[in-house]
C-alpha positions, 0 to 999 in steps of 0.5 A: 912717729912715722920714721921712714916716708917713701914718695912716688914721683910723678903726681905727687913730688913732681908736676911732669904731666907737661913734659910727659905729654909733649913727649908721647905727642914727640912719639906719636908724630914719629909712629905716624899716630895722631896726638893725645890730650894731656887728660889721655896721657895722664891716664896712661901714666902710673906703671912704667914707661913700657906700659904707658907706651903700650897704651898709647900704641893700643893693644893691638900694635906689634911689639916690634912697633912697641919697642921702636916708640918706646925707645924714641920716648926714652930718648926724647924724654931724656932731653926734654924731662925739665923743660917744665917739669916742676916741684908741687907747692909745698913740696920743698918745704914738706920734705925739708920739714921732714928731714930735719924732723928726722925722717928717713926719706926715700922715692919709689917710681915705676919711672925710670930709675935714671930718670928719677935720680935726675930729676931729683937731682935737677929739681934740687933735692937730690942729698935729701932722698937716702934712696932713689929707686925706679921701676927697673930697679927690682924684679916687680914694679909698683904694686909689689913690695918688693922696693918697700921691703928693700927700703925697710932693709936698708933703712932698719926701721920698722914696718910699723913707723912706714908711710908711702906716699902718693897719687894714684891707687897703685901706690896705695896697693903698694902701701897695702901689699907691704902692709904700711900706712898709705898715704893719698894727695889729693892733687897729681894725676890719678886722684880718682883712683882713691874712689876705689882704693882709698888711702888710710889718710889724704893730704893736700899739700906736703905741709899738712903732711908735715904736720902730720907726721912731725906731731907725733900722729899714731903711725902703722896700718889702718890707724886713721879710717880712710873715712873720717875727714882727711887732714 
């Protein structure tokens, strides 16, 4: 059984797609730039703020422009990070199914880390997760193991009983680059990642994950064909 299941966040615990638009578009008005649709943002999200944020700026903007947008995003976001931003269906009831099947459970984002404790904490999960981590909580953010390493250390448990949990092709690298099973949603907001990293299982809701995990499924890397019908 798998005993240790690390989450992404944003697109896979939580629907912030809403809050995160409204705060670039809050960016873009004070950079004197025109709005984005929420599918461009949505786009934009997955490897940390600074990044986002370059994108939203393009690649030729000065860093001093950079660093100035990038602070108000912070600032703005920090106000407004639960305006509406929401648990997906099932999310409650798959981590309180895992939990008190005995997981370990724990949440690697590329978000901020204090943002992430946040919303965790405001979205009512907060004693849940034994471990919040973001992506300024280690040298490398995701794709990098490092956190994956981090939280089979913390936790004792072996590289064989791990699952990380996500919505885009950057978590299943993660998964991979830490040799651990990978795990796909098929909602949140980078599921057509999958087309070219496909995870070693798909889910659509955390229930099904439940199940998954909770019956006992053979756990590790590679042990269901990310070919064969997903759950």
């Amino acid at each position: 059984m798998t005993r240790l299941v690390v989450f992404d966040l944003d697109g896979t615990l939580i629907d912030s797609k809403l809050d995160l638009v409204h705060s670039v578009n809050a960016t873009c008005a004070f950079m004197r730039l025109g709005a984005l649709s929420e599918q461009v943002v949505a786009s934009y999200i997955g490897n940390g703020a600074p990044v986002l944020i370059r994108r939203v700026l393009g690649p030729d903007a000065p860093e001093a422009d950079v660093e100035r947008a990038l602070e108000y995003f912070l600032g703005y976001y920090r106000d407004h990070m639960l305006d509406n931003t929401r648990l997906y269906p099932t999310v409650r009831e798959g981590i309180e199914r895992l939990y008190a099947g005995g997981a370990k459970l724990a949440v690697l984002t590329n978000k901020p880390v204090r943002f992430s404790q946040g919303l965790i904490h405001g979205l009512g999960l907060g004693d849940r997760f034994f471990r919040v981590y973001g992506g300024n909580s280690f040298a490398q953010k995701k794709p990098s193991p490092v956190g994956i390493e981090k939280l089979l250390e913390e936790s004792g448990l072996a590289r064989e009983g791990a699952m990380m949990v996500g919505d885009s092709a950057v978590d299943v690298r993660t998964a991979r680059n830490a040799n651990i099973q990978a795990c796909g949603v098929s909602y949140g907001f980078q599921p057509e990642g999958f087309e070219r990293d496909p995870p070693d299982i798909l889910v659509d809701n955390l229930d099904q994950l439940a199940d998954y995990i909770l019956n006992s499924a053979p756990s590790g890397h590679g042990s269901e064909s990310a070919t064969e019908p997903r759950l």
